[in-house]
Predicted model as a PDB file, atoms N, CA, C, CB and O in Angstrom, pLDDT in the B-factor column:
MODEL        1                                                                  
ATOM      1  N   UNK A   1     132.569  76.265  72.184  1.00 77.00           N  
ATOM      2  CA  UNK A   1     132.489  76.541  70.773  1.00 77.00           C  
ATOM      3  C   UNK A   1     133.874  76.801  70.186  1.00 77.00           C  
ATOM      4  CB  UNK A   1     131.576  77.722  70.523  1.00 77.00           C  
ATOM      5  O   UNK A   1     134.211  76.576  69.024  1.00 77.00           O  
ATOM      6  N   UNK A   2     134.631  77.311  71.172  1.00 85.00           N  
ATOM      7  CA  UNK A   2     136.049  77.669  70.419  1.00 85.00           C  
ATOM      8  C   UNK A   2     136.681  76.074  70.192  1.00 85.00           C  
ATOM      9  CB  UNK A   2     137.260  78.824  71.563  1.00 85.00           C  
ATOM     10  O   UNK A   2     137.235  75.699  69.159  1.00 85.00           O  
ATOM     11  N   UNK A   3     136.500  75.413  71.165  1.00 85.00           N  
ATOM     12  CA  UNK A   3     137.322  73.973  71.125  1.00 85.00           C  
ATOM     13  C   UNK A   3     136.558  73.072  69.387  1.00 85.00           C  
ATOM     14  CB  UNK A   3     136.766  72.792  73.115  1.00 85.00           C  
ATOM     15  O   UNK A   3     137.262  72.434  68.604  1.00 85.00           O  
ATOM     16  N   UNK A   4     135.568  73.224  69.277  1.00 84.00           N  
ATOM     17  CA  UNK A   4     134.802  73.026  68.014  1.00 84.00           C  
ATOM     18  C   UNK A   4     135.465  73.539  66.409  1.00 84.00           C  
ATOM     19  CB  UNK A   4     133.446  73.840  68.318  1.00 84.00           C  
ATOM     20  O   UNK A   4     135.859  72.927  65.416  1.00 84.00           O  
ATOM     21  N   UNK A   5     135.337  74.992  66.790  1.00 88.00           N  
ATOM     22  CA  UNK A   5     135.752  75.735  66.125  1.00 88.00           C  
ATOM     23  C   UNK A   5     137.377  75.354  65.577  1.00 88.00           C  
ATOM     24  CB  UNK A   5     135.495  76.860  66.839  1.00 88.00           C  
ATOM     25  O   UNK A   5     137.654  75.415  64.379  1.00 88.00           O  
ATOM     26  N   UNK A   6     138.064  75.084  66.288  1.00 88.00           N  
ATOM     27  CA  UNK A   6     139.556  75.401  66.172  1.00 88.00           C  
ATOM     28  C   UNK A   6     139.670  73.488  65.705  1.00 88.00           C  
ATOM     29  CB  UNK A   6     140.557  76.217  68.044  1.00 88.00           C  
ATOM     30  O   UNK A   6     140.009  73.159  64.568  1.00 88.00           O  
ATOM     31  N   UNK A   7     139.465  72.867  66.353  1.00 83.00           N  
ATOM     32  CA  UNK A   7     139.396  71.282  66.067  1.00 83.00           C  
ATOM     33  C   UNK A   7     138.617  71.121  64.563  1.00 83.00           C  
ATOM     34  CB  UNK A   7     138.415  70.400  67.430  1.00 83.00           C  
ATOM     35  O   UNK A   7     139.064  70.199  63.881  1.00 83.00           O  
ATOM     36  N   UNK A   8     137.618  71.826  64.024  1.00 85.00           N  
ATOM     37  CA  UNK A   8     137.015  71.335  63.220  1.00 85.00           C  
ATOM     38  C   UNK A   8     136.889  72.225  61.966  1.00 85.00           C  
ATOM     39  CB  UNK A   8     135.965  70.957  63.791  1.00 85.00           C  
ATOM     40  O   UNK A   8     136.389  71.873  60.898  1.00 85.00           O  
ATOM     41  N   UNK A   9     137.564  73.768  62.340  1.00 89.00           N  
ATOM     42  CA  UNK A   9     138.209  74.499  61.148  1.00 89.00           C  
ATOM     43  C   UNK A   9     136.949  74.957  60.522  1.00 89.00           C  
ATOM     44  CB  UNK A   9     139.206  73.556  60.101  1.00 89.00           C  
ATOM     45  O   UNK A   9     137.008  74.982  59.292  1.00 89.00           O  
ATOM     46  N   UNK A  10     135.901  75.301  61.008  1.00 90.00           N  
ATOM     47  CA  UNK A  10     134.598  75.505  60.871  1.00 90.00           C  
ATOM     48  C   UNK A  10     134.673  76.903  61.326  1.00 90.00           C  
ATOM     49  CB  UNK A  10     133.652  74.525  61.618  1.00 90.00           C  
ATOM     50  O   UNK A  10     135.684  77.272  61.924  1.00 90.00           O  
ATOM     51  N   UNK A  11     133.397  77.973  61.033  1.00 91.00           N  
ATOM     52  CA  UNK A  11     133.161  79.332  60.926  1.00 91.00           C  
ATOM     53  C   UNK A  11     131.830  79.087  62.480  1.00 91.00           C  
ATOM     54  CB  UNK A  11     132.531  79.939  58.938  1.00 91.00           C  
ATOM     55  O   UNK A  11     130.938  78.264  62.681  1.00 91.00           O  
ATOM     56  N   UNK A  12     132.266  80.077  63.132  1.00 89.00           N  
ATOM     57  CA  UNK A  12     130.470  80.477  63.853  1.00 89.00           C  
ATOM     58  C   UNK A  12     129.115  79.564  63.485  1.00 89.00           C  
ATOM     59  CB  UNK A  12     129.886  82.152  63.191  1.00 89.00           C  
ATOM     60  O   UNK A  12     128.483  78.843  64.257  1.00 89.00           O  
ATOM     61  N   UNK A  13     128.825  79.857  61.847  1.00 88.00           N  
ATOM     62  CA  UNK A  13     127.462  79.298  62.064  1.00 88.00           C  
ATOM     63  C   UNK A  13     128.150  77.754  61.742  1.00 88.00           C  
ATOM     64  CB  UNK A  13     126.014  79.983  60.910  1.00 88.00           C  
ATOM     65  O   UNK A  13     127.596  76.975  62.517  1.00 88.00           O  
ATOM     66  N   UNK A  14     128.933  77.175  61.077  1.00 91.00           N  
ATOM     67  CA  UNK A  14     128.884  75.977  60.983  1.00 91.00           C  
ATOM     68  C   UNK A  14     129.241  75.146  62.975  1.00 91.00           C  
ATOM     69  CB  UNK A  14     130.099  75.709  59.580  1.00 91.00           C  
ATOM     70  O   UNK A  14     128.412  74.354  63.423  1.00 91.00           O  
ATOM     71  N   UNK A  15     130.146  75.423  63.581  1.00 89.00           N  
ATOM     72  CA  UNK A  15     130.007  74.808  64.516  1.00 89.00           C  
ATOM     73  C   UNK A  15     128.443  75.491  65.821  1.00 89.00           C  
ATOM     74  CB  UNK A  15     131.612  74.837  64.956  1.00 89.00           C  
ATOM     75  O   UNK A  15     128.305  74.866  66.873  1.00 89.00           O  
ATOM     76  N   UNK A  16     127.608  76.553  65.564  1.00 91.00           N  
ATOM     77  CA  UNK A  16     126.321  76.526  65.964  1.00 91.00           C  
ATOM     78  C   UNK A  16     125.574  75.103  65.670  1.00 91.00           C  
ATOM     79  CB  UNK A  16     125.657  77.674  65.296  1.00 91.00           C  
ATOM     80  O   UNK A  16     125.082  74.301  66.464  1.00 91.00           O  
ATOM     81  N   UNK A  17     125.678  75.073  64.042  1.00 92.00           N  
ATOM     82  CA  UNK A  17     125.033  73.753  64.006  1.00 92.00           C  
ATOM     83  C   UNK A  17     125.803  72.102  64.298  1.00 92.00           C  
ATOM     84  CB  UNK A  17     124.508  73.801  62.616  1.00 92.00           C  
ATOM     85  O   UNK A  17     125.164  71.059  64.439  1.00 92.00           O  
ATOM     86  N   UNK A  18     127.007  72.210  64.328  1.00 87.00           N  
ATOM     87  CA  UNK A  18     127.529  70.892  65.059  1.00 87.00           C  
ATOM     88  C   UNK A  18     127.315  70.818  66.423  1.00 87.00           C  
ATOM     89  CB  UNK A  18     128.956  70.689  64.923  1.00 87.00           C  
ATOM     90  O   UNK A  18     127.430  69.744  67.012  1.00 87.00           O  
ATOM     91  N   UNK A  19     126.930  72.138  67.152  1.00 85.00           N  
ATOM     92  CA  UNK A  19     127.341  71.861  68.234  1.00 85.00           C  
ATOM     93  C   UNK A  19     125.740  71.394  68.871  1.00 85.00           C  
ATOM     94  CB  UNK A  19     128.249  73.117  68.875  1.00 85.00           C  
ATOM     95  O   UNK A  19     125.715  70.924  70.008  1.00 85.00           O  
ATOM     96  N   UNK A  20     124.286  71.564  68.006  1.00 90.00           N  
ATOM     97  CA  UNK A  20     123.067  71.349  68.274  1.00 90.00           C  
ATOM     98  C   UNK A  20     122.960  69.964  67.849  1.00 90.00           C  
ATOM     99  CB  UNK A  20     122.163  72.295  67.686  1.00 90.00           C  
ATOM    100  O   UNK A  20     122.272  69.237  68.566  1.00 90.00           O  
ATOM    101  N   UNK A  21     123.653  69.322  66.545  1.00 89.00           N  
ATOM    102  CA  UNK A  21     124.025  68.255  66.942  1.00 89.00           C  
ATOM    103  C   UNK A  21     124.762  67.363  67.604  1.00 89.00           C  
ATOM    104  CB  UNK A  21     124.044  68.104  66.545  1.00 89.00           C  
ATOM    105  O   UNK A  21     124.545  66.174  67.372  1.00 89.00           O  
ATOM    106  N   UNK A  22     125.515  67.636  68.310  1.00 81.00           N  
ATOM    107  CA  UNK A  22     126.395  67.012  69.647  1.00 81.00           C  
ATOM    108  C   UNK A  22     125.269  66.926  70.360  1.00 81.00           C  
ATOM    109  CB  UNK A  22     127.696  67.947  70.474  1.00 81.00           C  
ATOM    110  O   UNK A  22     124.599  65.897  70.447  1.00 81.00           O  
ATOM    111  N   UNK A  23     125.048  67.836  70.822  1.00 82.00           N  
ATOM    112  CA  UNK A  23     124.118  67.880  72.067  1.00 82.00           C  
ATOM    113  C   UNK A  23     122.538  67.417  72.193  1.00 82.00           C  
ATOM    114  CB  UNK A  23     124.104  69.233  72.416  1.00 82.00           C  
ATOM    115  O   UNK A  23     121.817  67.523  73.185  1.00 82.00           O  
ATOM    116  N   UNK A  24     122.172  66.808  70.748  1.00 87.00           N  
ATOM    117  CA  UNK A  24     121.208  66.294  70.733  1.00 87.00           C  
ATOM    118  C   UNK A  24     121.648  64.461  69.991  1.00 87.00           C  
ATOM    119  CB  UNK A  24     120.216  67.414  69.964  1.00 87.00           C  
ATOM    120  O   UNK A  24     120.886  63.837  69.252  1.00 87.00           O  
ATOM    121  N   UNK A  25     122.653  64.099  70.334  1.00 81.00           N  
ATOM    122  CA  UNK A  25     123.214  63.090  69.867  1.00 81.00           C  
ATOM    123  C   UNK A  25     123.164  62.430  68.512  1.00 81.00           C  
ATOM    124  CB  UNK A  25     122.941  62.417  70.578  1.00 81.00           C  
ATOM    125  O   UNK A  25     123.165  61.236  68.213  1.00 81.00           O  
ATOM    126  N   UNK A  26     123.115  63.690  67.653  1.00 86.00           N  
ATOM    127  CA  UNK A  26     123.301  63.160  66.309  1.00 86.00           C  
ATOM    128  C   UNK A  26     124.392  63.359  65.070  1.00 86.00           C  
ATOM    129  CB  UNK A  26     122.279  63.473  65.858  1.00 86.00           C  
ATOM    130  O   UNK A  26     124.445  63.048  63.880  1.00 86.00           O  
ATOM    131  N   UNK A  27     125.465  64.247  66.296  1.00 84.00           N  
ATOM    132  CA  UNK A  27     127.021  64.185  65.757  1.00 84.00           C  
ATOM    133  C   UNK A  27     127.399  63.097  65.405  1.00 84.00           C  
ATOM    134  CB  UNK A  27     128.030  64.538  66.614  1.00 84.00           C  
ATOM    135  O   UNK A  27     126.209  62.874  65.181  1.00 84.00           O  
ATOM    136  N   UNK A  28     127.928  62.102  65.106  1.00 83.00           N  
ATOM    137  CA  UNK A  28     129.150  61.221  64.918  1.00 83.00           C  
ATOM    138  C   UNK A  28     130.198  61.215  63.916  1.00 83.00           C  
ATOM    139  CB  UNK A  28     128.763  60.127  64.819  1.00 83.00           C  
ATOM    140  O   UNK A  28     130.240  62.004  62.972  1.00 83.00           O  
ATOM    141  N   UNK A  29     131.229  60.098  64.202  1.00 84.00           N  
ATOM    142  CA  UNK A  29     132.074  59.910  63.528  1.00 84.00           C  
ATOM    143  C   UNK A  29     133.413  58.870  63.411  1.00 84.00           C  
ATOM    144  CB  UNK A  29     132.226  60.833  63.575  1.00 84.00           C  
ATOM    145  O   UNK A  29     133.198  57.856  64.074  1.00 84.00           O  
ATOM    146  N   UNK A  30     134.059  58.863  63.084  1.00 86.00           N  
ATOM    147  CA  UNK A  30     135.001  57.424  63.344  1.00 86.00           C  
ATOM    148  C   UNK A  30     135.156  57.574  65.123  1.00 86.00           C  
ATOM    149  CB  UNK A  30     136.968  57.479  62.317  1.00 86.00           C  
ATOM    150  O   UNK A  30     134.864  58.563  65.795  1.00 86.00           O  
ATOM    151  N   UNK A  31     135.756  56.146  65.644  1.00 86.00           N  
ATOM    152  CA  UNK A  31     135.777  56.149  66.965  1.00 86.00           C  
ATOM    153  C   UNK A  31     136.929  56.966  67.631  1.00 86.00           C  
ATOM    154  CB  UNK A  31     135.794  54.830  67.347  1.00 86.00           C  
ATOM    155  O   UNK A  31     136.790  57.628  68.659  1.00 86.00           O  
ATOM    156  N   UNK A  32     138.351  56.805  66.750  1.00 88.00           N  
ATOM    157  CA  UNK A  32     139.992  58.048  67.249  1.00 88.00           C  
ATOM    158  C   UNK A  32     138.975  59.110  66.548  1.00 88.00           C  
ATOM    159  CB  UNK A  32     142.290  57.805  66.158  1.00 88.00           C  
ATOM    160  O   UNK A  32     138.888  59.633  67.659  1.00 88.00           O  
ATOM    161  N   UNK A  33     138.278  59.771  65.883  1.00 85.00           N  
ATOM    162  CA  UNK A  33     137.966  61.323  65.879  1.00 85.00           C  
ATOM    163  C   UNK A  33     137.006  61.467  67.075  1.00 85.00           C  
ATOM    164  CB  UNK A  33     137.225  61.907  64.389  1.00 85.00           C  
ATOM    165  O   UNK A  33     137.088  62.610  67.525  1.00 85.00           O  
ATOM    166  N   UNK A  34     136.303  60.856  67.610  1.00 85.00           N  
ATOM    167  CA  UNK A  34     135.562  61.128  68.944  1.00 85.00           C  
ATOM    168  C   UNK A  34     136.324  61.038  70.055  1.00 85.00           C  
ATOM    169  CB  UNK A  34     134.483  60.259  69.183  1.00 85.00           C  
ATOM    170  O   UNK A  34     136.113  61.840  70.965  1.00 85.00           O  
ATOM    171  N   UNK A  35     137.360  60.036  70.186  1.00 87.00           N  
ATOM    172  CA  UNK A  35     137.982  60.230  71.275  1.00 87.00           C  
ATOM    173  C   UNK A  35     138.721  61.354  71.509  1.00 87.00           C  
ATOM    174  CB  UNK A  35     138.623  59.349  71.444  1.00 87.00           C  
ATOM    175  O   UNK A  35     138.880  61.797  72.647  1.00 87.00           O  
ATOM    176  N   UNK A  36     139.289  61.962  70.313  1.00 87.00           N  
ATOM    177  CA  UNK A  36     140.235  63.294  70.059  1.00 87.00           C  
ATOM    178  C   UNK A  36     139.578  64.150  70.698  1.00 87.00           C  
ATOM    179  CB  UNK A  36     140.505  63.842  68.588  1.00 87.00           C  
ATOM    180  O   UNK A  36     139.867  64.621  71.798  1.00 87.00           O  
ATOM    181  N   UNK A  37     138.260  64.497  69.740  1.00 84.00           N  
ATOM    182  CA  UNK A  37     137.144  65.659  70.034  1.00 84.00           C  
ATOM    183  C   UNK A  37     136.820  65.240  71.644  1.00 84.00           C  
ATOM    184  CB  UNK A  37     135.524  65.555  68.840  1.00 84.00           C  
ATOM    185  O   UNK A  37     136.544  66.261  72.273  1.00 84.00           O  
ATOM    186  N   UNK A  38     136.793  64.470  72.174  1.00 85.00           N  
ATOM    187  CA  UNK A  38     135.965  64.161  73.824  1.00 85.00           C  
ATOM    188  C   UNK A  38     137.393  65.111  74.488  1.00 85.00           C  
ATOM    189  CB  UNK A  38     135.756  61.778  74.603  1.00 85.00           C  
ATOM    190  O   UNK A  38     137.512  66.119  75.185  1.00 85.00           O  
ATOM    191  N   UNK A  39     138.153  64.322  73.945  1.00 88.00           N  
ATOM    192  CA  UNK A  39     139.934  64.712  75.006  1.00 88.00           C  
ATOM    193  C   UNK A  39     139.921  66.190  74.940  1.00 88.00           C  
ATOM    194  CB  UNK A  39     141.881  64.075  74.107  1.00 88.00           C  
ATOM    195  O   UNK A  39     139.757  66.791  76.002  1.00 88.00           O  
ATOM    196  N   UNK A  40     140.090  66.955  73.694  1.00 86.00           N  
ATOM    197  CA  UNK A  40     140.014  68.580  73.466  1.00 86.00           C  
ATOM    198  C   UNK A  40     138.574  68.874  74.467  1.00 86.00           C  
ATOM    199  CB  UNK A  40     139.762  69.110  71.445  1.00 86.00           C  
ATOM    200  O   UNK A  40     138.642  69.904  75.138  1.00 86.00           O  
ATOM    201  N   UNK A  41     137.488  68.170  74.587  1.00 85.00           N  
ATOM    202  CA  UNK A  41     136.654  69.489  74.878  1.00 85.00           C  
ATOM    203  C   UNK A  41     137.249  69.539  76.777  1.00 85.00           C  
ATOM    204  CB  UNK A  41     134.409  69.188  74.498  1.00 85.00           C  
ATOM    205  O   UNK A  41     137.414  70.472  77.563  1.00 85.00           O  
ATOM    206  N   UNK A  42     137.415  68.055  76.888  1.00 88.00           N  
ATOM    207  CA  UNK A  42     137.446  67.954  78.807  1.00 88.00           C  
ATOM    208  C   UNK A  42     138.787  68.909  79.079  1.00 88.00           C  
ATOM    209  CB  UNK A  42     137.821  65.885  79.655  1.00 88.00           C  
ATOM    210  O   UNK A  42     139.014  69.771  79.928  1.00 88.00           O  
ATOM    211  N   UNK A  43     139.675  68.300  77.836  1.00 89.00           N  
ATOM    212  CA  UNK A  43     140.910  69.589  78.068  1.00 89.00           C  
ATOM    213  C   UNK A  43     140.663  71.223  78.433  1.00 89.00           C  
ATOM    214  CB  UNK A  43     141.691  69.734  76.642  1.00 89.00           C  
ATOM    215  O   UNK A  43     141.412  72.063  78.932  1.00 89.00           O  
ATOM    216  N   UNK A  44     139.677  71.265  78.095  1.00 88.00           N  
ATOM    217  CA  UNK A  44     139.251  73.014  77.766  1.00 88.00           C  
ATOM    218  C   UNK A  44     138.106  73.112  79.389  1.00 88.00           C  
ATOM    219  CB  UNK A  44     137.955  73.331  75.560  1.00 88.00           C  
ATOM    220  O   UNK A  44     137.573  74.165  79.737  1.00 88.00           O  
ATOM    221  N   UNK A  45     137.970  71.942  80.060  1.00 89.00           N  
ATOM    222  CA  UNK A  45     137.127  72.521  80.997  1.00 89.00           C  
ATOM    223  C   UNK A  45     135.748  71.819  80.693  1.00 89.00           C  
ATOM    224  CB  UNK A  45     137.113  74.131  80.884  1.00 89.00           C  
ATOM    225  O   UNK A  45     135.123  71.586  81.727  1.00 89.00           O  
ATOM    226  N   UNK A  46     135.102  71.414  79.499  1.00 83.00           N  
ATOM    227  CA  UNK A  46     134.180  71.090  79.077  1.00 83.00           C  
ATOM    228  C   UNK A  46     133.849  69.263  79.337  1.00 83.00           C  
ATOM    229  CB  UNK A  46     134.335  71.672  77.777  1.00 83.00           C  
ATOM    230  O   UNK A  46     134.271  68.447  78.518  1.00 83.00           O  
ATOM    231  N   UNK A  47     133.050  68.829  80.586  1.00 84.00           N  
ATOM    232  CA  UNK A  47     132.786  68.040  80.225  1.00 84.00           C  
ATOM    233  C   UNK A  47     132.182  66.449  79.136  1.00 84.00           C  
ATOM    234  CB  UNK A  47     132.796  68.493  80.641  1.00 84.00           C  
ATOM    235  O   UNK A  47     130.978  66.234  78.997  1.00 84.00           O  
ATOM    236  N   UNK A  48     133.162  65.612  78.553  1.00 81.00           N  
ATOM    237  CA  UNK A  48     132.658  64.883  77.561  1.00 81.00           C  
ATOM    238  C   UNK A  48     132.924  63.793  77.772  1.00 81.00           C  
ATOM    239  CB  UNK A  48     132.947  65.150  76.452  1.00 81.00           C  
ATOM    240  O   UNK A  48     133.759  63.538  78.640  1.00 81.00           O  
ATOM    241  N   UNK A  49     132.200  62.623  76.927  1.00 79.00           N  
ATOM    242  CA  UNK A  49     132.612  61.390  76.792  1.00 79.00           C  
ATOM    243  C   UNK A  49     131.973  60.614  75.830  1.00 79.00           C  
ATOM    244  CB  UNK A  49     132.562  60.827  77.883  1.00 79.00           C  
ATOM    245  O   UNK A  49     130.762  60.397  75.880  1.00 79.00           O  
ATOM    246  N   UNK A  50     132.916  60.054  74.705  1.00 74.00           N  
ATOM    247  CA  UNK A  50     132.262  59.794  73.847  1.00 74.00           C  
ATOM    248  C   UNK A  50     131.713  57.938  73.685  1.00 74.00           C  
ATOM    249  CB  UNK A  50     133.091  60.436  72.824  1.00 74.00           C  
ATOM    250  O   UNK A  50     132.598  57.093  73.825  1.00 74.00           O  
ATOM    251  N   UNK A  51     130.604  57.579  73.465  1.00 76.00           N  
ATOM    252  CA  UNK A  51     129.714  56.387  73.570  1.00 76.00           C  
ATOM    253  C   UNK A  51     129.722  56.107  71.991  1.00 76.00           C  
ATOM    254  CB  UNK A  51     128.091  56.680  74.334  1.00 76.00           C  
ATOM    255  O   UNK A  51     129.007  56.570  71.101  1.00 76.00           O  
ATOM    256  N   UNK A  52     130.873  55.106  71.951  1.00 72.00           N  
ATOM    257  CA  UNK A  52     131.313  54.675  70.129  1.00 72.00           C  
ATOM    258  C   UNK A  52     131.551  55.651  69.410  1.00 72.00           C  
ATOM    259  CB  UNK A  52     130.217  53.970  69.173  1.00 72.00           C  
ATOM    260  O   UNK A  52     132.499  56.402  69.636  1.00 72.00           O  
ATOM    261  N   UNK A  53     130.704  55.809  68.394  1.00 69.00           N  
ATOM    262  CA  UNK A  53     130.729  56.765  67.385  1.00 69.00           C  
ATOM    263  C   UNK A  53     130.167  58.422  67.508  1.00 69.00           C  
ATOM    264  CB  UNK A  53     130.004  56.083  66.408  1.00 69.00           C  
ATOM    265  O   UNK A  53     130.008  59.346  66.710  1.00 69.00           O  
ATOM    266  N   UNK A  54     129.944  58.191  69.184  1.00 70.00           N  
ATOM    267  CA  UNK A  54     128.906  59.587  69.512  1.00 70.00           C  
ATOM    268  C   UNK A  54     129.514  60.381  70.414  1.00 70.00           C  
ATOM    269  CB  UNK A  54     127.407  59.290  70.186  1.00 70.00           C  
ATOM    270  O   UNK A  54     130.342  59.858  71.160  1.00 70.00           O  
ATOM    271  N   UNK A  55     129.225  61.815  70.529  1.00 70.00           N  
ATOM    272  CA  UNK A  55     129.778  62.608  72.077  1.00 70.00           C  
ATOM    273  C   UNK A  55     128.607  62.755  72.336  1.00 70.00           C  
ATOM    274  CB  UNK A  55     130.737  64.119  72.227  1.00 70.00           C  
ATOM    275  O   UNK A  55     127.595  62.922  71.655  1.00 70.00           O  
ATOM    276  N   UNK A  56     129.028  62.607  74.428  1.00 69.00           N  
ATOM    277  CA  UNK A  56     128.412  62.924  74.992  1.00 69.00           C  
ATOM    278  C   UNK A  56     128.300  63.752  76.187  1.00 69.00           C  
ATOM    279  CB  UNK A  56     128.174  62.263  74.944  1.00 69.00           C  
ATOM    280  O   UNK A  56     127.197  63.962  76.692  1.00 69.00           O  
TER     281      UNK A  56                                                      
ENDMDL                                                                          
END                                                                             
């Protein structure tokens, strides 16, 4: 949540709800902002990988 948080300049409840959409695959966004967001979360320990426009 912090890697969310700090990448996306969002408060507590707003990345709660990005992060229920990530994880239910209905985040997206251009393809360099997913690759960014995939790179920050694996950076942090957090397994990701993003499938086009989606993380996964």
């Amino acid at each position: 949540m912090r890697v969310l948080r700090a990448e996306l300049g969002i408060g507590l409840d707003g990345v709660r709800a990005v992060l229920e959409q990530v994880l239910t695959g209905q985040y997206s966004g251009t393809l360099p902002e997913m690759e960014l967001l995939a790179r920050k979360l694996r950076a942090s320990g957090i397994g990701a990988a993003h499938r086009g426009r989606w993380i996964e």
